[in-house]
N, CA, C and O atoms as a CHARMM CRD file, in Angstrom:
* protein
*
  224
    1    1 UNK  N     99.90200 110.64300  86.34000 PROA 1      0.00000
    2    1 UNK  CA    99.81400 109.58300  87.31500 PROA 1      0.00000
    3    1 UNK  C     98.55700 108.75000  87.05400 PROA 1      0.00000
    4    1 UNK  O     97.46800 109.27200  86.81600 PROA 1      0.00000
    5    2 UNK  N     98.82200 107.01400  87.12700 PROA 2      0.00000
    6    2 UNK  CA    97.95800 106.60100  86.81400 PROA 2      0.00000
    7    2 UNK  C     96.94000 106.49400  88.02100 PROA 2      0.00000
    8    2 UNK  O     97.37600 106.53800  89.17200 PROA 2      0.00000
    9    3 UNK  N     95.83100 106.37800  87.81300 PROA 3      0.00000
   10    3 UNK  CA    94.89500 106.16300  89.38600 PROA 3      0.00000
   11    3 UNK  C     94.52100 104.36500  89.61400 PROA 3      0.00000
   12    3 UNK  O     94.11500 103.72200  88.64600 PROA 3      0.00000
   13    4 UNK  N     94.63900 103.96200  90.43900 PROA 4      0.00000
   14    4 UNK  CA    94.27700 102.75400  90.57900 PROA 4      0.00000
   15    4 UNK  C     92.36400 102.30200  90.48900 PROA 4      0.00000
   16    4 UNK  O     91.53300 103.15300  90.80500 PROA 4      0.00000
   17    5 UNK  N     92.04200 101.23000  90.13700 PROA 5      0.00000
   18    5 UNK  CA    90.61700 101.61300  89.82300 PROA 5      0.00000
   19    5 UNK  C     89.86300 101.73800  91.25000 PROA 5      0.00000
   20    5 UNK  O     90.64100 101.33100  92.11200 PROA 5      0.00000
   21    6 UNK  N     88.84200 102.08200  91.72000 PROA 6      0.00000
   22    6 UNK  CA    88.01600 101.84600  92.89300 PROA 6      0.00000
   23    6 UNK  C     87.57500 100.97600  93.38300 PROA 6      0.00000
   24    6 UNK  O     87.46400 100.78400  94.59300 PROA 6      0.00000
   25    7 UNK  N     87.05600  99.90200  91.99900 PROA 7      0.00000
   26    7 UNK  CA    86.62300  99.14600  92.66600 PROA 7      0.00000
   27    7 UNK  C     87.73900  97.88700  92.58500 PROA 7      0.00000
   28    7 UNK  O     87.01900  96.89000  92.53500 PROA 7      0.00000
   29    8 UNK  N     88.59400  97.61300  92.56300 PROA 8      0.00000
   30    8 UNK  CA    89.99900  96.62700  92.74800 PROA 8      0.00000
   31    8 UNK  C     90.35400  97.02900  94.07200 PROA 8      0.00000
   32    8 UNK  O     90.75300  96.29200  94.97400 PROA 8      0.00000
   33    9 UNK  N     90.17600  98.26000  94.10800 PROA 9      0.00000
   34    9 UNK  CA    90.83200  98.85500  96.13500 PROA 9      0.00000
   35    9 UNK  C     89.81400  98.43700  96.77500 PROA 9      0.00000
   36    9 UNK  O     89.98700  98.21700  97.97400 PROA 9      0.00000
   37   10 UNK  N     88.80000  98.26100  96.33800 PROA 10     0.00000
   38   10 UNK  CA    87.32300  98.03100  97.51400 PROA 10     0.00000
   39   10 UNK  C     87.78500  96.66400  97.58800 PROA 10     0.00000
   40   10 UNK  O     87.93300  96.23500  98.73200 PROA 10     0.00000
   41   11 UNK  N     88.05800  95.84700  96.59000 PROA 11     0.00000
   42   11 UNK  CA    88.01300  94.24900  96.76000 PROA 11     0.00000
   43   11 UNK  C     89.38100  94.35500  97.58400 PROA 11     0.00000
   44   11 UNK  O     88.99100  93.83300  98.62800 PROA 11     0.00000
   45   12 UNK  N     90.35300  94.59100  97.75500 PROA 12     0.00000
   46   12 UNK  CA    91.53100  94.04100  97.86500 PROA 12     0.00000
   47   12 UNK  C     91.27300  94.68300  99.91000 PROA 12     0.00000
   48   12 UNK  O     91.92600  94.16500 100.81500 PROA 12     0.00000
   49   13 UNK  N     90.14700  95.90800 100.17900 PROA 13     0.00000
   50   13 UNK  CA    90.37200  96.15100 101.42500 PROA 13     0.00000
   51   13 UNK  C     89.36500  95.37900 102.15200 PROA 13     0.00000
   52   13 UNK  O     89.60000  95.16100 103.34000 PROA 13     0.00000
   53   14 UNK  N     87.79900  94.72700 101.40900 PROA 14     0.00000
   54   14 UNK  CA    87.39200  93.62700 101.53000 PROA 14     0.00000
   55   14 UNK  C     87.95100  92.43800 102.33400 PROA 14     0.00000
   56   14 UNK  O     87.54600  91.81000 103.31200 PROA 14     0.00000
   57   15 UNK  N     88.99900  92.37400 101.57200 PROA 15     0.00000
   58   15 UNK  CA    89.57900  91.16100 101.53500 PROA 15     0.00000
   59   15 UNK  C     90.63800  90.79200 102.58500 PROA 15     0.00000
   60   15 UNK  O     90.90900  89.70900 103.10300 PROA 15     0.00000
   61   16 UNK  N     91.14700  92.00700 102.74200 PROA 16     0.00000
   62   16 UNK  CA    91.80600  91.91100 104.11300 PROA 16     0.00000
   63   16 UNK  C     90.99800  92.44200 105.34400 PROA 16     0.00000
   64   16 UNK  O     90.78800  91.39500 105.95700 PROA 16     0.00000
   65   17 UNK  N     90.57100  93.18900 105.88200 PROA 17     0.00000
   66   17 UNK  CA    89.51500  93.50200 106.41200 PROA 17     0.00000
   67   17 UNK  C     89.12300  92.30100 106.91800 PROA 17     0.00000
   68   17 UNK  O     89.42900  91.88600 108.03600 PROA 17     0.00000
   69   18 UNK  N     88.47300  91.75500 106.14200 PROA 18     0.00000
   70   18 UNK  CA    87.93700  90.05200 106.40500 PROA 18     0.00000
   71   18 UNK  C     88.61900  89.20300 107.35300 PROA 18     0.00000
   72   18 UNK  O     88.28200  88.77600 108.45700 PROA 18     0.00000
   73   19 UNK  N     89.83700  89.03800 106.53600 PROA 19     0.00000
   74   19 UNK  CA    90.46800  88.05000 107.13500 PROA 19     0.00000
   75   19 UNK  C     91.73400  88.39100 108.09000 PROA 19     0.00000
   76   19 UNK  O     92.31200  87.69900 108.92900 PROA 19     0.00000
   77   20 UNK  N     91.91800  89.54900 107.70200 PROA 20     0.00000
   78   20 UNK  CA    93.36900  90.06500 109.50300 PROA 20     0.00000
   79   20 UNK  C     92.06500  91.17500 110.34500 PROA 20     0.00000
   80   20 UNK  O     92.43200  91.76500 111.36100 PROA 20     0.00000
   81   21 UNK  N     90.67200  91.36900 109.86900 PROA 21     0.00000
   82   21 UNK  CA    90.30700  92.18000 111.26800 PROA 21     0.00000
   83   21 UNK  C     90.97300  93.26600 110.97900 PROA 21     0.00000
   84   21 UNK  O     90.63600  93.88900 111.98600 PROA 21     0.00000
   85   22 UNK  N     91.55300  93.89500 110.49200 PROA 22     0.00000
   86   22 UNK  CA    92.37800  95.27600 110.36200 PROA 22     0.00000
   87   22 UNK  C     90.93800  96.67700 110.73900 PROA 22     0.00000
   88   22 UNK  O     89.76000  96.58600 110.39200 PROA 22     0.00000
   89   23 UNK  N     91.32000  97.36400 111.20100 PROA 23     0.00000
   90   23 UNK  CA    90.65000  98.72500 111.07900 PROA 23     0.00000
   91   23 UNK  C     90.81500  99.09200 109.27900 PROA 23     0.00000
   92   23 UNK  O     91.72500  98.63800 108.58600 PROA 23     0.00000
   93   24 UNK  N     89.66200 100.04300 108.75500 PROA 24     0.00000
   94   24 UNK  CA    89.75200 100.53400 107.62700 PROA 24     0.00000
   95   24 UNK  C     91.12600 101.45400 107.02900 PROA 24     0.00000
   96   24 UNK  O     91.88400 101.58900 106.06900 PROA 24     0.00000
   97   25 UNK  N     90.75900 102.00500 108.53800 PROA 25     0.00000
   98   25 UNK  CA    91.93600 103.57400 108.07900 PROA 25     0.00000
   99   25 UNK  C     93.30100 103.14100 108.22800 PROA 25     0.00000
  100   25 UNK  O     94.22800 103.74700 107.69000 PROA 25     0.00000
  101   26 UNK  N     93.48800 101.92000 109.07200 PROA 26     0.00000
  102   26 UNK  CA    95.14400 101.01200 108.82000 PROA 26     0.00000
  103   26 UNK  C     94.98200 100.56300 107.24900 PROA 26     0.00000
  104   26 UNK  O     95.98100 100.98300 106.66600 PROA 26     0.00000
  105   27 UNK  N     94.26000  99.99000 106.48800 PROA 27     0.00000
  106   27 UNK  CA    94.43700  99.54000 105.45000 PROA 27     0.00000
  107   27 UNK  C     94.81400 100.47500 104.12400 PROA 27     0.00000
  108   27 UNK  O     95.50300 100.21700 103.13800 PROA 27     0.00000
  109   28 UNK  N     94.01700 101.76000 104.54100 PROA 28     0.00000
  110   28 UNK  CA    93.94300 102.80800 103.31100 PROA 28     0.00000
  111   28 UNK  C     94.69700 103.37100 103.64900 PROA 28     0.00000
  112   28 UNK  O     94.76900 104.44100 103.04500 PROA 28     0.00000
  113   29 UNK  N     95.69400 103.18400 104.68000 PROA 29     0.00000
  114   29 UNK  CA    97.16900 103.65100 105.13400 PROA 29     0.00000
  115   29 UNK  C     98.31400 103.36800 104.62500 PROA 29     0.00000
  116   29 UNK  O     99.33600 104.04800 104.54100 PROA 29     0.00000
  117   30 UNK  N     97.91100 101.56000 104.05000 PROA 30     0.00000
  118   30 UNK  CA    99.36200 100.94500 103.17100 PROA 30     0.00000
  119   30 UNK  C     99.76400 101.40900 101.63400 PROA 30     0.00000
  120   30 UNK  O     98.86400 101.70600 100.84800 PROA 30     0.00000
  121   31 UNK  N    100.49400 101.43500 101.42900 PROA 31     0.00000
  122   31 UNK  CA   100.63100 101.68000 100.13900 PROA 31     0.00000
  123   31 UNK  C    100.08200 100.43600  99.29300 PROA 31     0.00000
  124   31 UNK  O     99.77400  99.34500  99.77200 PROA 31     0.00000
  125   32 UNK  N    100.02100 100.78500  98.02400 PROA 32     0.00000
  126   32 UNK  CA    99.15300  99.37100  96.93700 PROA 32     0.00000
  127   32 UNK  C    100.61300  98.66500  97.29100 PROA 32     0.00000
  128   32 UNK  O    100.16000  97.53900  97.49800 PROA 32     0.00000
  129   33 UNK  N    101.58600  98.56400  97.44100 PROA 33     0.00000
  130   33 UNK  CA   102.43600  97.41400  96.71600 PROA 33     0.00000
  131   33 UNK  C    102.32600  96.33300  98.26400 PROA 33     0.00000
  132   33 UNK  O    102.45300  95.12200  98.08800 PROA 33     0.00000
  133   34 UNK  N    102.14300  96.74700  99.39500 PROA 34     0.00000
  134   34 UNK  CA   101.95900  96.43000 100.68000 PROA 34     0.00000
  135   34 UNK  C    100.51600  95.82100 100.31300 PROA 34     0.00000
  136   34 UNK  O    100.35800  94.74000  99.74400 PROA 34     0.00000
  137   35 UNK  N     99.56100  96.62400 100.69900 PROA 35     0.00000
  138   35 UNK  CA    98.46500  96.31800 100.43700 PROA 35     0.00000
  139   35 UNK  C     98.12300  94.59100  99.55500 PROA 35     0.00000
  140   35 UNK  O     97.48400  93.64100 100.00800 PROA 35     0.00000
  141   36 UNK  N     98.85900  94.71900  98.14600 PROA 36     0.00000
  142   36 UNK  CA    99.31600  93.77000  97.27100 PROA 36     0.00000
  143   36 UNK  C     99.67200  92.59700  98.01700 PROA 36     0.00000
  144   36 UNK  O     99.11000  91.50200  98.00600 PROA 36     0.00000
  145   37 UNK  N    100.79800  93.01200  98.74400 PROA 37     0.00000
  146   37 UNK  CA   101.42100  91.61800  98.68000 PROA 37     0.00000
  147   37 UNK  C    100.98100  91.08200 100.28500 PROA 37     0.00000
  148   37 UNK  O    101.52200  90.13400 100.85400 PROA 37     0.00000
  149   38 UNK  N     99.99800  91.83200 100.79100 PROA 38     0.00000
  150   38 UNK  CA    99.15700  91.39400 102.29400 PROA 38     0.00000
  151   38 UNK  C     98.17800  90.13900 101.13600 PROA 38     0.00000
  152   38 UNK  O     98.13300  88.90900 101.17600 PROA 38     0.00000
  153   39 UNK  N     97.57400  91.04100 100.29000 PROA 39     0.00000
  154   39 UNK  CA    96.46700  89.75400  99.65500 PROA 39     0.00000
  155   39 UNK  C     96.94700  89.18600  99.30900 PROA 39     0.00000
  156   39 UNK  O     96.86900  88.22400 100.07300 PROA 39     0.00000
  157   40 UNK  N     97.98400  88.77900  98.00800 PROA 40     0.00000
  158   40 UNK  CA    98.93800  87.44900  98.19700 PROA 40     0.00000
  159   40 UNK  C     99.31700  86.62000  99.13100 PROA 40     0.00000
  160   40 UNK  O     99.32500  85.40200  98.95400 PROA 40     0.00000
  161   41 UNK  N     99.69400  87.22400 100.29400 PROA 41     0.00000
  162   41 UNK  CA   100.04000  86.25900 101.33200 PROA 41     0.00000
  163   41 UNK  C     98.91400  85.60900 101.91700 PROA 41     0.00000
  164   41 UNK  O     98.88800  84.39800 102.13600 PROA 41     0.00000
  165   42 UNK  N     97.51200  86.79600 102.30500 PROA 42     0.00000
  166   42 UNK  CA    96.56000  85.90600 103.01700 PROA 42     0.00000
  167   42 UNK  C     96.13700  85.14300 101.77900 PROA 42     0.00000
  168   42 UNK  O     95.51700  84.16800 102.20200 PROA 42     0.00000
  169   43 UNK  N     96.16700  85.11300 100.54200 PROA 43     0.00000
  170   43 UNK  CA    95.08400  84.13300  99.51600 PROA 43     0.00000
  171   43 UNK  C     96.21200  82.81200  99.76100 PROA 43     0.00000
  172   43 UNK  O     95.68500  81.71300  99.92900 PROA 43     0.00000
  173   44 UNK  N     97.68500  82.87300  99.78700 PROA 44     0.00000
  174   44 UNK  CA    98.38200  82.02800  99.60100 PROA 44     0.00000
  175   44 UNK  C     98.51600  80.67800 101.12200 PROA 44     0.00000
  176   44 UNK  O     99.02400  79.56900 101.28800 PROA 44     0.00000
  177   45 UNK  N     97.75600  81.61600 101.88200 PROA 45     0.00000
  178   45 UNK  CA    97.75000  81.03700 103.51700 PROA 45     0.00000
  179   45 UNK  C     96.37600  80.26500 103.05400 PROA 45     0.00000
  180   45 UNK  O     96.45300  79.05600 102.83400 PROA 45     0.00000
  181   46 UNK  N     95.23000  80.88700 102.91500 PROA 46     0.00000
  182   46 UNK  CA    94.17200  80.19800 102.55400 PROA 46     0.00000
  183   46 UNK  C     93.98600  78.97400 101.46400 PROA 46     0.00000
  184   46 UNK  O     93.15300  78.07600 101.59100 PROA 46     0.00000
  185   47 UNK  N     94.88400  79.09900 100.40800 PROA 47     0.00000
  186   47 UNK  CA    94.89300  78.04800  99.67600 PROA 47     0.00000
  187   47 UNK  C     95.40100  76.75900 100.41000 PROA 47     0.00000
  188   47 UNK  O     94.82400  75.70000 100.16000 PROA 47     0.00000
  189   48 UNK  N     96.42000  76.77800 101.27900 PROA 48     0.00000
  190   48 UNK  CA    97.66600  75.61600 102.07200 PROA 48     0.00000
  191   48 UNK  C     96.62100  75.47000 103.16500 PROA 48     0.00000
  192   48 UNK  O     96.77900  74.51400 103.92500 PROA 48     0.00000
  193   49 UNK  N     95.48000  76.34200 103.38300 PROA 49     0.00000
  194   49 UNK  CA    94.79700  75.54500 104.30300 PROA 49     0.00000
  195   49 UNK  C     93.52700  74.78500 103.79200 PROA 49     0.00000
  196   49 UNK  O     93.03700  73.85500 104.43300 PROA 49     0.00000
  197   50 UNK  N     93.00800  75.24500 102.57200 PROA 50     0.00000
  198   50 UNK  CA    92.02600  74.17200 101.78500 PROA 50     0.00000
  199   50 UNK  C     92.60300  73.20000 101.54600 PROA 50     0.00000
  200   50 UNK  O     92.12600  72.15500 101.98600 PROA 50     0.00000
  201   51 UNK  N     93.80600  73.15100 100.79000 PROA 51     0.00000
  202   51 UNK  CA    94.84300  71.69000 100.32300 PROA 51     0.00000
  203   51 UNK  C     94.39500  71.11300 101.18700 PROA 51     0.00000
  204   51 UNK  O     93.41200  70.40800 100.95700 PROA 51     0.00000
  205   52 UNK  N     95.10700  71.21400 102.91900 PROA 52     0.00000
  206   52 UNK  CA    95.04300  70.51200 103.87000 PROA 52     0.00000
  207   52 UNK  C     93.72200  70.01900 104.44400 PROA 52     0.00000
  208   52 UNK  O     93.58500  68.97400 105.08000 PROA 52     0.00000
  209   53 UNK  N     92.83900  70.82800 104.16800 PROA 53     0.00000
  210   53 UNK  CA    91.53300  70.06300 104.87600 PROA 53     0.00000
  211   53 UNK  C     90.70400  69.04900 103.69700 PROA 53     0.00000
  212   53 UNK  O     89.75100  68.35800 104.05700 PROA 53     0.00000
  213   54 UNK  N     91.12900  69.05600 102.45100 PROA 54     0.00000
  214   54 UNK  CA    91.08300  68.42000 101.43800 PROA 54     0.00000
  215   54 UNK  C     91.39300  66.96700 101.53000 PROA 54     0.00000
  216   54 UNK  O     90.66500  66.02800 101.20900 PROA 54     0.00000
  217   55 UNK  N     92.91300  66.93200 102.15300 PROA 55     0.00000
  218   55 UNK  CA    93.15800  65.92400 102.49200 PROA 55     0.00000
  219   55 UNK  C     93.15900  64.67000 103.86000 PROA 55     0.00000
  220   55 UNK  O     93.66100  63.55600 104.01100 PROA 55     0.00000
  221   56 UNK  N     92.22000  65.67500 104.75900 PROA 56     0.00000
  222   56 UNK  CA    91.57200  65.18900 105.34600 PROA 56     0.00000
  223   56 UNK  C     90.85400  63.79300 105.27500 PROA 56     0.00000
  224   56 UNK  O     90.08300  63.44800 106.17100 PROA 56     0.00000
């Protein structure tokens, strides 16, 4: 089994943490592919909201 690295899980619980407020022990609860596609969605929410204030 491969292990995922440590510090890619630190960034990715960083990262949500941050931005949904989550408790720790909900996050290290999801599986990586969840986990995954939470940071995709919030980076993909954050980009459509720089665009927009861009065009401000």
């Amino acid at each position: 089994m491969k292990q995922y690295p440590i510090d890619a899980l630190w960034q990715e619980l960083i990262y949500l943490a941050y931005h949904l407020h989550w408790p720790l022990d909900d996050l290290l609860d999801l599986e990586h592919v969840d986990r995954a596609r939470l940071v995709h969605g919030v980076s993909a929410l954050n980009a459509r909201a720089w665009e927009e204030a861009r065009q401000l």
